[in-house]
N, C-alpha and C positions, 0 to 999 in steps of 0.2 A: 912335626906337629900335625897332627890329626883337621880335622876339618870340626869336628865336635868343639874338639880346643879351641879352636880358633873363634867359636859363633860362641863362645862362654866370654872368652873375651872381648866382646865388644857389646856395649854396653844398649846399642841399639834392640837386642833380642832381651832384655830383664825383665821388660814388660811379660812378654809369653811366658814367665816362671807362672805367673797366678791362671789358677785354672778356669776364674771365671773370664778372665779377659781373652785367655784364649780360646773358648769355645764363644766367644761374639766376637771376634776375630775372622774365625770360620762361617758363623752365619754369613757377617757383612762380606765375606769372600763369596760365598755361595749364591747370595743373594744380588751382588752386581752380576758374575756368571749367568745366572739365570735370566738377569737384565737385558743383558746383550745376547743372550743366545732369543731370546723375546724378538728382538730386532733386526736380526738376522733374520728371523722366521718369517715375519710380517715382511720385510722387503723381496724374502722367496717370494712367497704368496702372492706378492702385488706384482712382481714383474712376472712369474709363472701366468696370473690369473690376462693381465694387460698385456703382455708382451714389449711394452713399451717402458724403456729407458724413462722418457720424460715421467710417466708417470709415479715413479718409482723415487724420480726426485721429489718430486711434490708432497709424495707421502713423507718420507724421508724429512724434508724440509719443516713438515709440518708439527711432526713428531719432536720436533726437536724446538719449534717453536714453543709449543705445546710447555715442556719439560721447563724452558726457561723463564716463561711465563709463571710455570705454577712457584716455582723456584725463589721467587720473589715475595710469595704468600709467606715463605718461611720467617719472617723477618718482622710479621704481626702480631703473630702473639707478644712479643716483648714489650709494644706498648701499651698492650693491654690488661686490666686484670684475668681473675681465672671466672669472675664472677659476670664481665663483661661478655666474655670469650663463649664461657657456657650460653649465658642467655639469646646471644647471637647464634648460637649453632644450634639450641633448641627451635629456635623462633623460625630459624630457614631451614635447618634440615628436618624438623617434627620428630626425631628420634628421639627425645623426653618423653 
């Protein structure tokens, strides 16, 4: 049995038959990659630039505070409407 064979038979790969799931499959692959190659970069940078360990934690730390903080925003919109949501993001952000 082939290796083909075998990814046919398992029901976990049906999804990637349809074409449009699997090219945002790949985006959202692409785009964690790019996420973490991001991260990697920034903490070069920060210990190349400081030379210091510690500092490289703190950035690192913060980055990630950062992330779980905004992480929680996600969870707003649902109690809100689209009409509430808009008028609030017009009124703080001025992009209307």
């Amino acid at each position: 049995m082939t290796f083909l064979q075998s990814a046919k038979r398992l029901a976990v790969f049906d999804s990637l038959h349809n074409r449009d799931f699997r090219w945002f499959w790949l985006a959202r692959l692409a785009h964690s990659a790019s996420m973490e190659m991001g991260s990697v970069a920034q903490g070069w940078l920060v210990y190349q630039l400081s030379g210091s360990a510690l500092t490289l934690g703190w950035v690192s730390s913060a980055r990630s505070i950062a992330r779980l903080l905004l992480s929680l925003y996600g969870c707003v919109p649902d109690f809100h409407t689209r009409r509430t949501r808009t008028a609030r993001d017009c009124t703080v952000g001025q992009h209307c």
